[in-house]
KEMI-306923 format. One record per residue (C-alpha): x negated, y negated, z. Coordinates in steps of 0.5 Angstrom, whole numbers, padded with zeros to 4 digits. Each point is the difference from the previous one (the first is absolute). Last residue first. Layout:
N
REC    px    py    pz
REC     X     Y     Z
...
//
This chain:
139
REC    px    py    pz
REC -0048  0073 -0002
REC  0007 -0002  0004
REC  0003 -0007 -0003
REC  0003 -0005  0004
REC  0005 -0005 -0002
REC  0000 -0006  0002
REC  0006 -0003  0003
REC  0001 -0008 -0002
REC  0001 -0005  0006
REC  0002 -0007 -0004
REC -0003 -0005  0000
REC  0003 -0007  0001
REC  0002 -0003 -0007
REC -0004 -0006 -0001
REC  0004 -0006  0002
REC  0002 -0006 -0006
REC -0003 -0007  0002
REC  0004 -0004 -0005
REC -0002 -0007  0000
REC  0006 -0006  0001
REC -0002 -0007 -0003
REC  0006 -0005  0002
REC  0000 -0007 -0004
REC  0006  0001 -0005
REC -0002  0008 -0001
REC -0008  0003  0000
REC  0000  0007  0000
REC -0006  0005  0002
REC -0002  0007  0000
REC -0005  0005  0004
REC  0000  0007 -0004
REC -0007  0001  0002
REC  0000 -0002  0006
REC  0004  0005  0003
REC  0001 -0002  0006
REC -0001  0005  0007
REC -0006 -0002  0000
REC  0000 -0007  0004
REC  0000 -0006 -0004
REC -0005 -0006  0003
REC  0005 -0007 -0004
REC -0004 -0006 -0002
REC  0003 -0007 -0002
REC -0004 -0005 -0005
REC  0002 -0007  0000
REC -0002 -0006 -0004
REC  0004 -0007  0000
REC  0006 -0003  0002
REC  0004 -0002  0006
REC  0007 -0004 -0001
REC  0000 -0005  0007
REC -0002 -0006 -0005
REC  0001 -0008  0002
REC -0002 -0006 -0005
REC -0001  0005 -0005
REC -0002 -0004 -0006
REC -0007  0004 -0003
REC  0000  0007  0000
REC  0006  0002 -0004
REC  0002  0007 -0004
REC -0003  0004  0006
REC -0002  0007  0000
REC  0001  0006  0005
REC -0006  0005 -0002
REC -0001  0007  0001
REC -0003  0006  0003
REC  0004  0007  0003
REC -0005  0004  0002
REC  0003  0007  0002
REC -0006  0005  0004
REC -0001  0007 -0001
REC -0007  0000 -0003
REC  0003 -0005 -0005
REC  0007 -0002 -0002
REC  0001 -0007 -0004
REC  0006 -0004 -0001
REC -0001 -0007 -0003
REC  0004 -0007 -0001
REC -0001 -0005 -0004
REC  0003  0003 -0007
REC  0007  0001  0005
REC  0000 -0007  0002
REC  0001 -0003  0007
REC  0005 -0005  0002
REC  0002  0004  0005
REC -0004  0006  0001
REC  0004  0004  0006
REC -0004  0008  0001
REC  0004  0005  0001
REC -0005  0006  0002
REC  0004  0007 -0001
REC  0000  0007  0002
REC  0002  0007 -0003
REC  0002  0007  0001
REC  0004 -0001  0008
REC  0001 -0008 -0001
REC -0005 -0005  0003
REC  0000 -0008 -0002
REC -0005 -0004  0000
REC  0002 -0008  0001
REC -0006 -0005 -0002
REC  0001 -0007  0000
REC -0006 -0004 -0005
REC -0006 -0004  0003
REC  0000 -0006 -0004
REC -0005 -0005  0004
REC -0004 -0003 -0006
REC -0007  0001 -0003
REC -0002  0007  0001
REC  0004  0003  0006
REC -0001  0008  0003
REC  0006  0002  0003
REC -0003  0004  0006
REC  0001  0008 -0001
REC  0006  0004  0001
REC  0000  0007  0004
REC -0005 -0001  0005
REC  0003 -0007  0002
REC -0003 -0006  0004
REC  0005 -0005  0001
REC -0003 -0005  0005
REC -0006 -0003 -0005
REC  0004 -0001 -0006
REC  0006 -0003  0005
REC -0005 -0005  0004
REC -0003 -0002 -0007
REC  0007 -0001 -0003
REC  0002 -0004  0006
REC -0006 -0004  0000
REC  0001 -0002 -0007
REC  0007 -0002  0001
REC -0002 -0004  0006
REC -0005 -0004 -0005
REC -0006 -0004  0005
REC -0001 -0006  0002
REC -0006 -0001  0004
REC  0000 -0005  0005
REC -0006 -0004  0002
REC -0001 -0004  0006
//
């Protein structure tokens, strides 16, 4: 008879993934490590915004891009020490997060700011149109 040892924390993280379909986040993509950073979004009347925690993550590590309406937040949590770790709960590596913006932001004029371990982007709203009367002219 043979036991298979599994890795409970492995199975819950593979139960979780694949339990939490989303449409407006995408599933943290994991290269190398198990760091997926936490992510509040905010949403006010003329703005909204992504708080996302990064202890231990330096400012030069992380990058904030936008494209064709999606917000890619990527970077690397490193660790000083590899070898002597008789016991580690502290997750490091690479991660990349993915945000589908809706229409209403303008992603033009998207802006970030990276303080004590917390990276807040701003996603300014487009102004709502406006009707505008048109004049008609008599030929």
């Amino acid at each position: 008879m043979k036991f298979f040892v599994t890795d409970p924390f492995k199975e819950f993280d593979k139960l979780f993934f694949d339990l939490s379909g989303s449409t407006d986040v995408e599933r943290p993509i994991l290269s190398g490590g198990c760091f997926v950073p936490k992510t509040d979004i905010i949403e006010h009347d003329e703005m909204a915004q992504l708080v996302v925690e990064l202890p231990g993550v330096r400012m030069e590590d992380v990058s904030v891009n936008v494209e064709d309406g999606v917000l890619t937040i990527a970077g690397e949590r490193k660790t000083k020490h590899d070898k002597g770790y008789r016991r580690r709960e502290s997750c490091t590596g690479k991660f990349e997060r993915r945000f589908s913006l809706p229409d209403t932001i303008d992603t033009d004029k998207v802006g970030a700011e990276f303080k004590m371990g917390l990276l807040t982007v701003s996603l300014p709203k487009k102004p709502k149109a406006q009707p505008k009367k048109i004049d008609v002219s008599v030929s």
